[in-house]
SEVO-603085 format. One record per residue (C-alpha): residue number from 1; x, y, z; chain. Coordinates in nm, 2 decimals, decimal comma. Each point is the difference from the previous one (the first is absolute). Layout:
ZALUM_NUM_X_Y_Z_A
...
***
This chain:
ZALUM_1_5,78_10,13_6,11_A
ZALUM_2_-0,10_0,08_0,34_A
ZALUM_3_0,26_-0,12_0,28_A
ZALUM_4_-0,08_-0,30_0,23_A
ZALUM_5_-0,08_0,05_0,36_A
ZALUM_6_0,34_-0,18_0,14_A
ZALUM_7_0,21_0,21_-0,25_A
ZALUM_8_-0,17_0,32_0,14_A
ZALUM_9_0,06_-0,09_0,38_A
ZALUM_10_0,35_-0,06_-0,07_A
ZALUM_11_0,01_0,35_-0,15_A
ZALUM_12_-0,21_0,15_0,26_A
ZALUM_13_0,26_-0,15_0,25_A
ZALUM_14_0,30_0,08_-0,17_A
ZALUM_15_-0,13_0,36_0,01_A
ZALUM_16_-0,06_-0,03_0,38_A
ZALUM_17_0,35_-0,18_0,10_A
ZALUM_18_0,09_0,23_0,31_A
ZALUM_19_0,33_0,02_-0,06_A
ZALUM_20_-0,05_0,17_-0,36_A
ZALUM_21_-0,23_0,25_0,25_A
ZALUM_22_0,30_0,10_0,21_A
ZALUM_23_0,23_0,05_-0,31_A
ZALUM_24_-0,31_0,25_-0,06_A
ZALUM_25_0,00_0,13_0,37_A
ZALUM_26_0,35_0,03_-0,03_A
ZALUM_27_-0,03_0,20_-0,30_A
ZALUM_28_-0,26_0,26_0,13_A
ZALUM_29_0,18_0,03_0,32_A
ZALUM_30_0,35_0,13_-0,16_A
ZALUM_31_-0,21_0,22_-0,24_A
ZALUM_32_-0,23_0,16_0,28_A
ZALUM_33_0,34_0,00_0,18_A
ZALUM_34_0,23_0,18_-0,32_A
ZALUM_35_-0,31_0,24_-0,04_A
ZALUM_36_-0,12_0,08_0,35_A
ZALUM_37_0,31_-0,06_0,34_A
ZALUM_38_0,28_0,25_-0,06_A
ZALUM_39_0,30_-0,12_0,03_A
ZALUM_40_-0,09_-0,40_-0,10_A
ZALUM_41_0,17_0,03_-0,33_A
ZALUM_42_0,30_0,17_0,08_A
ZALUM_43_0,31_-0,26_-0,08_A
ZALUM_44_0,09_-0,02_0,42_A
ZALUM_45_-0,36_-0,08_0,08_A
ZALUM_46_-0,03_-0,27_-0,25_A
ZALUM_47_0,36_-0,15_0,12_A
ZALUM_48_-0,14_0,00_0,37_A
ZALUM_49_-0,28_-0,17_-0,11_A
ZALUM_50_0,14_-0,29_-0,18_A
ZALUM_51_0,28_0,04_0,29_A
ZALUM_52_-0,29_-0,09_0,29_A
ZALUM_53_-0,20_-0,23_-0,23_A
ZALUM_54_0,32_-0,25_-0,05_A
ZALUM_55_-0,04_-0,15_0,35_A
ZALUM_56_-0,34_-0,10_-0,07_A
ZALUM_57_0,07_-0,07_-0,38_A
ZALUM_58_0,29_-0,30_0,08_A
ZALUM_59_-0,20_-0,17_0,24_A
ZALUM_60_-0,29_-0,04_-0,18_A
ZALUM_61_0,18_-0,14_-0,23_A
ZALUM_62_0,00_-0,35_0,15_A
ZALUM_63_-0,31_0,08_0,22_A
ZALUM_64_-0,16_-0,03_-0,33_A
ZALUM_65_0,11_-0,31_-0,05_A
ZALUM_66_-0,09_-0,13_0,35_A
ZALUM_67_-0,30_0,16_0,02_A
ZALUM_68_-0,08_-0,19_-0,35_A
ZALUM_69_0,05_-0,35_0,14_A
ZALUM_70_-0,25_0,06_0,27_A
ZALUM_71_0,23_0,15_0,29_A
ZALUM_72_0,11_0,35_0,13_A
ZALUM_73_0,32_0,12_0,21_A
ZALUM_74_-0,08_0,23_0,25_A
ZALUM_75_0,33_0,01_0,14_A
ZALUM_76_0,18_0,18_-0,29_A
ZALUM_77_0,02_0,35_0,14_A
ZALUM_78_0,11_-0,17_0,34_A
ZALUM_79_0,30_-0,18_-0,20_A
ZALUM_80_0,09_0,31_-0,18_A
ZALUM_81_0,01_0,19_0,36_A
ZALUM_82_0,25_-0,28_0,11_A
ZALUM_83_0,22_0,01_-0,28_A
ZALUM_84_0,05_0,40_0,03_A
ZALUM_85_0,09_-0,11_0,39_A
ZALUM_86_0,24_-0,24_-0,07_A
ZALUM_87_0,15_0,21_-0,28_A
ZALUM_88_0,07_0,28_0,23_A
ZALUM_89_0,12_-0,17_0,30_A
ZALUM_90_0,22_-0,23_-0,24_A
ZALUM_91_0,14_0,35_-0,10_A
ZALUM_92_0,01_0,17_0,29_A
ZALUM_93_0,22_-0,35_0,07_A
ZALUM_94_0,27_0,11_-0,25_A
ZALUM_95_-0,10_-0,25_-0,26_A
ZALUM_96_0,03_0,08_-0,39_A
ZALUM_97_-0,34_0,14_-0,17_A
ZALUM_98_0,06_-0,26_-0,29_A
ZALUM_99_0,02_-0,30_0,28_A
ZALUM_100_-0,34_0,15_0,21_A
ZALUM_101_-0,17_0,00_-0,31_A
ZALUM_102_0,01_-0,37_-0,09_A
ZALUM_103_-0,05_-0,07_0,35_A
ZALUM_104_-0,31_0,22_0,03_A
ZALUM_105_-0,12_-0,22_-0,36_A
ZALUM_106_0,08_-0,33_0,23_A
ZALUM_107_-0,21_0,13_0,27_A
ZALUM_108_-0,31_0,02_-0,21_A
ZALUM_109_0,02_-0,32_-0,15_A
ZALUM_110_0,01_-0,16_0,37_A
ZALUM_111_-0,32_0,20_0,12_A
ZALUM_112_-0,17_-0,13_-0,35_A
ZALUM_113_0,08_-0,32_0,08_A
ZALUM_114_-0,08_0,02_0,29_A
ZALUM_115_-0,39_0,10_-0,07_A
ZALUM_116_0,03_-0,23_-0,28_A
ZALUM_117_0,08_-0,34_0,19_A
ZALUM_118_-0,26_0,09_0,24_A
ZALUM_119_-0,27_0,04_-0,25_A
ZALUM_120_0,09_-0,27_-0,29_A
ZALUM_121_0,15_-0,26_0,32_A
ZALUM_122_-0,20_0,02_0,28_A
ZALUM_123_-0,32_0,12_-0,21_A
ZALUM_124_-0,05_0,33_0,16_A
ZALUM_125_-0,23_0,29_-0,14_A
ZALUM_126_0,27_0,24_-0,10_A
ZALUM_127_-0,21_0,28_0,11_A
ZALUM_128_0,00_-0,09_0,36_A
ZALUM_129_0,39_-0,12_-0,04_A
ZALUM_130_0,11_0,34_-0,15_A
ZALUM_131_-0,21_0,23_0,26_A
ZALUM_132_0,19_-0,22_0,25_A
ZALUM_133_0,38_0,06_-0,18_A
ZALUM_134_-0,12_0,35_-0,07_A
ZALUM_135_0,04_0,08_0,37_A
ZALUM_136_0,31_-0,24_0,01_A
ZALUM_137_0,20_0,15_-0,23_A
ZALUM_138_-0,07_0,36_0,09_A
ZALUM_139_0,07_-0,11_0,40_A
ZALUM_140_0,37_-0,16_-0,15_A
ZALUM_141_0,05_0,35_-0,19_A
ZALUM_142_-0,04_0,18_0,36_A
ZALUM_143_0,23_-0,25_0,17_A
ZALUM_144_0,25_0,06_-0,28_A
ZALUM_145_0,06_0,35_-0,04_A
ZALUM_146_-0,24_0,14_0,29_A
ZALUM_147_-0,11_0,37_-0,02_A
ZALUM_148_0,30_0,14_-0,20_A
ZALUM_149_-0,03_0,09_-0,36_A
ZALUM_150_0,35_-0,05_-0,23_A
ZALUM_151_0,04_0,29_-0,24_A
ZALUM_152_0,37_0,01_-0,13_A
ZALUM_153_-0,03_-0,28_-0,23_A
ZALUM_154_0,24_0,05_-0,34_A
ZALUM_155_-0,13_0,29_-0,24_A
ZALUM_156_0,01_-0,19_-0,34_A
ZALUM_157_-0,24_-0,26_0,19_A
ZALUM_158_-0,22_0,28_0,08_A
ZALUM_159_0,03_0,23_-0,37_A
ZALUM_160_-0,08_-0,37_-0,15_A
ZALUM_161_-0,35_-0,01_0,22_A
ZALUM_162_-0,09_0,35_0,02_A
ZALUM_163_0,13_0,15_-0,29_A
ZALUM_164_-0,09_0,05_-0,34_A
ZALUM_165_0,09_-0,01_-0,34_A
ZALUM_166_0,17_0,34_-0,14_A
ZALUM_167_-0,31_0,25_-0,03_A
ZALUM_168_-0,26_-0,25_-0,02_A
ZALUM_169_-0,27_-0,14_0,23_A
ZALUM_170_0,15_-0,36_-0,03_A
ZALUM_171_0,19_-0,16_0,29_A
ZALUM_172_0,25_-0,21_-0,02_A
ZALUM_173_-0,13_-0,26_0,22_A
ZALUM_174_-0,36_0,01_-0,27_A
ZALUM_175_0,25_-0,15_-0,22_A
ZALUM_176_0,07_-0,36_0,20_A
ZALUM_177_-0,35_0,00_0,06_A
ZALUM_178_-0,09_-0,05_-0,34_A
ZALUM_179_0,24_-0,26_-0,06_A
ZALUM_180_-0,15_-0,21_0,29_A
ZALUM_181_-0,33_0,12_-0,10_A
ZALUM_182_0,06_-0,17_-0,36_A
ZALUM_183_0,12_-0,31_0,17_A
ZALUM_184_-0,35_-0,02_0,19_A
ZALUM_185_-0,21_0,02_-0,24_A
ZALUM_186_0,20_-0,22_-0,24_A
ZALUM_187_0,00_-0,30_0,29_A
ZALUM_188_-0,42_0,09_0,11_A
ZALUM_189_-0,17_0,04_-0,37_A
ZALUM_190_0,27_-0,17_-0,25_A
ZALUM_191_0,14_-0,35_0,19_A
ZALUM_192_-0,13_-0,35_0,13_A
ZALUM_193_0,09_0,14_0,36_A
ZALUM_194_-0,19_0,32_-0,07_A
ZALUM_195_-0,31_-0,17_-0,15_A
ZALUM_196_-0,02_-0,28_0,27_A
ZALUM_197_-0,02_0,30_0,26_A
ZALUM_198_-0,34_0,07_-0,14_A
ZALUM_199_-0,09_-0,37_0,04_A
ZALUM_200_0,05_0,01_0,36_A
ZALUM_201_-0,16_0,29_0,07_A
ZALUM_202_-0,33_-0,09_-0,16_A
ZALUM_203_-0,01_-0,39_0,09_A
ZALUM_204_0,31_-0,08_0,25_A
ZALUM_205_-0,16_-0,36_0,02_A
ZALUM_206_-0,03_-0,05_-0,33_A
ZALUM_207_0,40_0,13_-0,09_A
ZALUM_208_0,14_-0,26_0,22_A
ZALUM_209_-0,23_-0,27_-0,22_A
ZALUM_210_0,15_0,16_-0,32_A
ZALUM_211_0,36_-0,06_0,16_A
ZALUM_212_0,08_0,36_0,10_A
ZALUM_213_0,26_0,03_0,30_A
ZALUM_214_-0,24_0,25_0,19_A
ZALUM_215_0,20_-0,04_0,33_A
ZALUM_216_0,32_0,12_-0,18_A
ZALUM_217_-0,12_0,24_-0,24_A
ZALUM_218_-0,15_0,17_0,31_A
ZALUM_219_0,32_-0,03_0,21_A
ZALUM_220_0,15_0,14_-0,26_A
ZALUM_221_-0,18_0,31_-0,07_A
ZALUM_222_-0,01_0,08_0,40_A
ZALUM_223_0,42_-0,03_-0,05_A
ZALUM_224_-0,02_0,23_-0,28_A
ZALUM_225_-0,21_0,25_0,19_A
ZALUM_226_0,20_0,01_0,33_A
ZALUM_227_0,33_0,04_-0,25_A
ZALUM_228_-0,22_0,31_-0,14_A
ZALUM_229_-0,10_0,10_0,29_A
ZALUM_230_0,38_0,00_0,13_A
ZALUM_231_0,11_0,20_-0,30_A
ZALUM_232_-0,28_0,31_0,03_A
ZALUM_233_0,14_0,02_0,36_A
ZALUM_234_0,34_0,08_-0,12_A
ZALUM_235_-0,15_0,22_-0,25_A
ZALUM_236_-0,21_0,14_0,26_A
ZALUM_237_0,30_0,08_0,21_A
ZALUM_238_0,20_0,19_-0,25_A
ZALUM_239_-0,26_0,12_-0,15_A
ZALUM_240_-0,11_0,18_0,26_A
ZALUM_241_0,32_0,03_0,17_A
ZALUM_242_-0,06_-0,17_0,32_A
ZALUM_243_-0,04_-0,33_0,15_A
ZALUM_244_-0,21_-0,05_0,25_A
ZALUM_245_-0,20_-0,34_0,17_A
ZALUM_246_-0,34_0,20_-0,08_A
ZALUM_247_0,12_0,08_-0,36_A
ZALUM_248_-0,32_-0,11_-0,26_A
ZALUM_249_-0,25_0,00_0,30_A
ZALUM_250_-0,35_-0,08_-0,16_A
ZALUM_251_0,12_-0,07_-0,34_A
ZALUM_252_-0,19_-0,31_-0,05_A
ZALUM_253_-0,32_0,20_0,00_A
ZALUM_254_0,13_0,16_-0,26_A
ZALUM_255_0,17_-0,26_-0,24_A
ZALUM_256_-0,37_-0,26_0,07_A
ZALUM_257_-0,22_0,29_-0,07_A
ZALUM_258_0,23_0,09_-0,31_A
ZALUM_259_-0,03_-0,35_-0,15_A
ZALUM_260_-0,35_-0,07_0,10_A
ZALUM_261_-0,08_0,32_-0,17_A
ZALUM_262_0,16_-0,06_-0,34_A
ZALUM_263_-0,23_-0,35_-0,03_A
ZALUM_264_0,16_-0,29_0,16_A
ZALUM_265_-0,30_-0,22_0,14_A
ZALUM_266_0,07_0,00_0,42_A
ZALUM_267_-0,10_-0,40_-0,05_A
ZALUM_268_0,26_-0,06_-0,27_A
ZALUM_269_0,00_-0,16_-0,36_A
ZALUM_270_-0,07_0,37_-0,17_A
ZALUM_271_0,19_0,31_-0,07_A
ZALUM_272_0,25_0,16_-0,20_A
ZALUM_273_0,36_0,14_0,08_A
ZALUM_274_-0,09_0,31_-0,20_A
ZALUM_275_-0,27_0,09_0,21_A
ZALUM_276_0,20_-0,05_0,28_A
ZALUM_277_0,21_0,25_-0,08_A
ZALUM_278_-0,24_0,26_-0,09_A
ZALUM_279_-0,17_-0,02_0,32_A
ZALUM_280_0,33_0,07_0,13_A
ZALUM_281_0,03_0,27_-0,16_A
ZALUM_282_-0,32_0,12_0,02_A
ZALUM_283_0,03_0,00_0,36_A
ZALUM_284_0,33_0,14_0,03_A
ZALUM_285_-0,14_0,28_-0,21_A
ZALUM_286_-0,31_0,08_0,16_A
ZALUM_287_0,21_0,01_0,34_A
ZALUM_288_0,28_0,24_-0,14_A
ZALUM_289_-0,29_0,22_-0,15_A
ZALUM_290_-0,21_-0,03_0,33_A
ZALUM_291_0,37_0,13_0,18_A
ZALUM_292_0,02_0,25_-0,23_A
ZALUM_293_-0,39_0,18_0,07_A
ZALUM_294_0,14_-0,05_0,35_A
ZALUM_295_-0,22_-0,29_0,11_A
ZALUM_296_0,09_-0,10_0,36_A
ZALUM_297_0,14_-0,37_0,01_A
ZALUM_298_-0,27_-0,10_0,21_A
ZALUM_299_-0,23_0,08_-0,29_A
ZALUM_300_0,27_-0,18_-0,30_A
ZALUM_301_-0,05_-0,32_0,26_A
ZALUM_302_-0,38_-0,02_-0,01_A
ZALUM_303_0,01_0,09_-0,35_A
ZALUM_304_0,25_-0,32_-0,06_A
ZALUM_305_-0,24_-0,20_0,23_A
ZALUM_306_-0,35_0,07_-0,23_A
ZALUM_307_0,22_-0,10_-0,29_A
ZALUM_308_0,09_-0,33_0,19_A
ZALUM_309_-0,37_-0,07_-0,03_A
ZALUM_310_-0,06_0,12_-0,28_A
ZALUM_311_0,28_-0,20_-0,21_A
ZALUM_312_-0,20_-0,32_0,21_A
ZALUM_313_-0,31_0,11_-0,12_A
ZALUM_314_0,05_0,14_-0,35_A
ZALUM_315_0,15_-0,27_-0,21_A
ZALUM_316_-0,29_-0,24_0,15_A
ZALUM_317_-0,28_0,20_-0,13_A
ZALUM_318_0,16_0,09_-0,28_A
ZALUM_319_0,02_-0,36_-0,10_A
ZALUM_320_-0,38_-0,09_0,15_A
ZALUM_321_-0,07_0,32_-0,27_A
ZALUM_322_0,16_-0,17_-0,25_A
ZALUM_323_-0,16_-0,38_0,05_A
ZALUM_324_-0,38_0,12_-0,06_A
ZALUM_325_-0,14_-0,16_-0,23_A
ZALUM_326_-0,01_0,23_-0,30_A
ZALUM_327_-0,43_0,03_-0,13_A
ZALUM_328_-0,01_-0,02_-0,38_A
ZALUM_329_-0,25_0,16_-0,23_A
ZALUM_330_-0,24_-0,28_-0,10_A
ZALUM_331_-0,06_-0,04_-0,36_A
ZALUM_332_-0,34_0,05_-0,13_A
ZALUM_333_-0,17_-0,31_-0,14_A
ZALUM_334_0,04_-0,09_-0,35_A
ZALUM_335_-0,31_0,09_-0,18_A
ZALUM_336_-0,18_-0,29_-0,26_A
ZALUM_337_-0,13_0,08_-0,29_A
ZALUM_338_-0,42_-0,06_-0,06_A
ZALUM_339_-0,04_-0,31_-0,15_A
ZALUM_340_-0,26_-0,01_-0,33_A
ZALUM_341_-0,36_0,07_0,05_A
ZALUM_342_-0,30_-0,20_-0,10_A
ZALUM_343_-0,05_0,27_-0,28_A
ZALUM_344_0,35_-0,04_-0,12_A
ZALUM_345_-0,06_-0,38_-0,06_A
***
């Protein structure tokens, strides 16, 4: 029996979901990458890559979310830079590692409360509030900690973020990442909170009818991504061994383009937390193997921009691809038998 048009669309467009591409993108870039760029699968390579592509892997995380439920954070990079400052000039202070730390966590979830009671209170666009706290946050970072960079932080702080485990390519720090990465895709694709995300971002109007808190599920999914940004700007700072107020300059390009890429609709209600990871990934590894054929990193930038607009651009047609209407054969017309002739009567 043949199959119906509407069970042959939703075939066709489960065959086109962009982020099952990327998984695919992903999977041709490491081959091409394994067969082709010397050095990419050596185990210190694959280390540094995961290593670099953590920062942008935590705070998608939660942009995820946000971006989800219809909003976006610009200011994440800026609140990571700000964090790194206040870690090192709370250091540089005299203070214990395992007091800045909390503090630094404190910090983020003030700045993402910030954005977020300016967005869900006063009923700003949270991109125009973020660009605005983007430049706030990074200006508080100079003030703190000015141009010095703080580089004797505690060496099992910095073995835990830069090194890895044994012989293998594995960090240690890919190993809380999974744990929180679990915990975001439990709460986005398997709870009320998760599923009502989704509501708001396709219909916000319609979620308040239907009794969803949109106003606090927002506020609280801009706390949870200044707390995540906070926390990858202590990572960044031990990770790379030095804090700095310009530490993760530009990283929002990076983490937006990352989650747009892997299929998470800019205008919210659509997208997976599996594809935003891949196009972390993906992008992480396309940069490392770009750095390793010695592509400038004015080139890597322009390279991350075109993917910006493509990861706008793809999931949209792929979807306008998959709504055509699907044209079946027409069957031919039944044929009638003769009826009896004059002569047979």
């Amino acid at each position: 029996m043949a199959d119906s048009s509407p069970k042959r669309a939703a075939r066709r467009a489960g065959a086109l979901r962009w982020d099952g591409v990327v998984g695919v993108l992903l999977l041709v870039l490491l081959l091409l990458s394994f067969g082709f760029v010397d050095g990419f699968g050596n185990a210190l390579n694959l280390s540094f890559l995961i290593g670099n592509t953590l920062p942008i892997a935590l705070i998608a995380l939660p942009m995820t979310l946000l971006v989800v439920a219809g909003e976006i954070d610009l200011s994440v990079a800026s609140t990571a830079g700000l964090s790194g400052a206040v870690m090192g000039a709370l250091w540089n202070a005299g203070m214990a590692i395992e007091t800045i730390i909390p503090i630094c966590l404190l910090l983020g979830v003030v700045c993402g409360l910030v954005n977020g009671l300016l967005v869900t209170r006063l009923g700003l666009p949270s991109l125009a509030v973020t660009i605005g706290t983007l430049a706030a946050y990074r200006g508080i970072a100079q003030i703190v900690l000015g141009s010095n960079a703080v580089t004797d932080f505690p060496a099992p702080y910095l073995d835990f973020a830069a090194g890895r485990i044994g012989s293998t390519f594995v960090p240690y720090a890919f190993l809380p990442f999974l744990v929180l990465l679990a915990v975001a895709v439990v709460v986005l694709h398997a709870t009320p909170f998760g599923r009502s995300l989704f509501a708001v971002g396709a219909n916000e109007e319609a979620a308040r009818f239907a009794g969803i808190r949109v106003r606090r599920h927002k506020l609280w999914l801009f706390t949870a991504t200044g707390l995540m940004s906070a926390l990858t700007g202590v990572f960044w700072a031990l990770h790379y061994a030095s804090a700095r107020y310009d530490n993760a300059t530009g990283l929002e390009l990076s983490v937006v383009a990352a989650v747009l890429l892997g299929g998470i609709d800019f205008d919210g209600g659509r997208g997976t937390l599996g594809g935003a990871v891949a196009g972390v990934f993906l992008l992480g590894g396309l940069q490392n193997a770009m750095s390793l054929l010695n592509v400038s990193a004015q080139s890597q930038t322009v390279v991350t921009g075109v993917l910006l607009v493509i990861s706008v651009l793809g999931p949209r047609v792929a979807r306008q691809i998959a709504a055509r209407p699907v044209a079946l054969p027409v069957p031919p017309a039944p044929q009638t038998s003769p009826g009896p002739s004059e002569r047979d009567r």
